[in-house]
C-alpha positions in Angstrom: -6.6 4.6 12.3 -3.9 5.2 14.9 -2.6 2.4 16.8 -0.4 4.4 19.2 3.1 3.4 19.5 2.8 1.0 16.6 2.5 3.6 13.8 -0.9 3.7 11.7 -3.3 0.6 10.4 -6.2 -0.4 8.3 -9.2 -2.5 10.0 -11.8 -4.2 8.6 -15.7 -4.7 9.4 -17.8 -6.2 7.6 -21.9 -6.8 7.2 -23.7 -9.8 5.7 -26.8 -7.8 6.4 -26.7 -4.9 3.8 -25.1 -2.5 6.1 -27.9 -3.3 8.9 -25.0 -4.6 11.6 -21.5 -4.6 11.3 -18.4 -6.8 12.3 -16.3 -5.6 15.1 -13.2 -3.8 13.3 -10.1 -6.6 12.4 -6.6 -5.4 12.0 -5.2 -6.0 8.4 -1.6 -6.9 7.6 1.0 -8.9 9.7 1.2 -8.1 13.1 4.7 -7.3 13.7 7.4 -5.9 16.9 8.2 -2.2 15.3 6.4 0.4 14.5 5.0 0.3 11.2 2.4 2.7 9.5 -0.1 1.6 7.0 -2.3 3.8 4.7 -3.8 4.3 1.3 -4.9 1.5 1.2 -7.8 -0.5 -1.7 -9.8 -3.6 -1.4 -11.3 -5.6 -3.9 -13.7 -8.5 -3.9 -13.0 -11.1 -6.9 -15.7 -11.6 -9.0 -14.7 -15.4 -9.6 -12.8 -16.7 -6.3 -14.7 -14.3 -3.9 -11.3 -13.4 -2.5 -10.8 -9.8 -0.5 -7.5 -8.4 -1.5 -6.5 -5.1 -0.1 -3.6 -3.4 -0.9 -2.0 -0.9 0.9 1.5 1.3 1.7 3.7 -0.3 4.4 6.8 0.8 6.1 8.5 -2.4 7.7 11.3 -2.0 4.9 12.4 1.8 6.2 15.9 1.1 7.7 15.9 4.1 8.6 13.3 4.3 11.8 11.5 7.1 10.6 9.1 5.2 8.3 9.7 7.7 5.3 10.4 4.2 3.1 7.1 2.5 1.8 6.8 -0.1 -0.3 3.3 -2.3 -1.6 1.5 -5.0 0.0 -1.2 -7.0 -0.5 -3.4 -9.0 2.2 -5.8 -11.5 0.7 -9.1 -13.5 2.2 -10.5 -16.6 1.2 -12.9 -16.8 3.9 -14.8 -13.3 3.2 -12.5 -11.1 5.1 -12.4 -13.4 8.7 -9.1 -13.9 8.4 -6.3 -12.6 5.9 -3.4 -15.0 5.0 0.3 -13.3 5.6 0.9 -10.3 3.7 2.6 -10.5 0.4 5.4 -8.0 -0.9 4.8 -6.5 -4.2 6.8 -3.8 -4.9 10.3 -4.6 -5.7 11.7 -1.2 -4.1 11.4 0.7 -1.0 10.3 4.3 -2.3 10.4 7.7 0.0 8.2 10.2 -1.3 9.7 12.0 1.7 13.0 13.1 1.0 15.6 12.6 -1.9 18.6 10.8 -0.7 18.4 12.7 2.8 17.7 16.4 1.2 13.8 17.7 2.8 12.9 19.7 1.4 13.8 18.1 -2.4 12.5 20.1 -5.1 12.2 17.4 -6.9 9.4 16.4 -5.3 5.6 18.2 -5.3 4.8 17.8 -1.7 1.4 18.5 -2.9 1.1 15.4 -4.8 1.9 12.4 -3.0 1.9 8.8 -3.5 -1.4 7.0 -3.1 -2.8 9.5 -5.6 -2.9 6.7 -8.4 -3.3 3.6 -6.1 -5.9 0.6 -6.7 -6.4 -2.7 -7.0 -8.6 -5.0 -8.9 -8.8 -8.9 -8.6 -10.6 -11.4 -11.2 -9.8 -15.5 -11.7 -7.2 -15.5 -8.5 -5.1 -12.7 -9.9 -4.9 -9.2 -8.0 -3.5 -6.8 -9.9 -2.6 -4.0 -7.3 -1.7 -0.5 -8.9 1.0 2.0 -7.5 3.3 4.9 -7.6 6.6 5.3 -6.2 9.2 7.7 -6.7 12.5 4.6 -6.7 14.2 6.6 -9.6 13.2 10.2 -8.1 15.0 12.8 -10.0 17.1 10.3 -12.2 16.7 11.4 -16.3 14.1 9.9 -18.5 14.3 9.8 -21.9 11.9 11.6 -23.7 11.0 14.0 -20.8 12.3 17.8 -20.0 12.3 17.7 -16.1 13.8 14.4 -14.3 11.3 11.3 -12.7 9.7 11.8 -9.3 6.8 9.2 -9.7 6.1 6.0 -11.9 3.5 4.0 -12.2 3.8 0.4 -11.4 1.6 -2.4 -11.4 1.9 -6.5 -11.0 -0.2 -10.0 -11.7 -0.4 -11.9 -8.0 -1.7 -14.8 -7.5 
């Protein structure tokens, strides 16, 4: 959803009526000065705590002002989505699916095939485990492989 000025975000409504009425839509992640977008994001509902976790792409990081740079964060309820605490960084690296090093096009990358495509999240016991790709090693040899990385996989335990 479009926020105007202040880049993209995800909102949240919810229903303790089966889907019969719905919550007005709440903003999700930190509310910040700059522009930021938000997208692809994942929620999960853990089975144990009853924590909402979503996960999603952020762009605070991008230095750069043209929110290319995204990196993973994660937004968690305790109180069934009413409110979310601050959001939580858990990437360890901006990533730009965007451009390699300044270079657009990069033929390294398959502007068909973007991140987000193997996103998720899961939560059980306290633990999210949010899932992700990023391109931080785009076009940088791997061993074993005939044609340079442009995506990996990462994920990570937070509690």
């Amino acid at each position: 959803m479009d926020v105007g000025t202040m880049g993209t975000g995800i909102f949240l409504s919810t229903s303790d009526n089966g889907g019969v009425n719905w919550s007005m839509p709440r903003p999700i992640g930190d509310r910040l000065a700059y522009a930021v977008d938000r997208f692809n994001q994942w929620l999960a509902v853990d089975p144990v705590t009853a924590d909402v976790v979503i996960s999603f792409y952020d762009t605070r990081n991008d230095m750069t002002g043209q929110r290319f740079g995204t990196d993973i964060y994660l937004a968690r309820s305790t109180d069934g989505g009413a409110t979310f605490a601050a959001d939580v960084r858990v990437s360890t690296a901006t990533s730009n699916e965007h451009d390699c090093n300044g270079v657009f096009p990069c033929s390294a990358i398959d502007y068909g095939n973007q991140q987000g495509d193997y996103s998720g999240v899961a939560s059980y016991g306290g633990v999210a485990h949010p899932l992700w790709t990023d391109s931080r090693v785009n076009q940088e040899p791997v061993v074993g492989c005939a044609v340079p990385a442009m995506e990996e996989v990462f994920t990570s335990a937070v509690k």
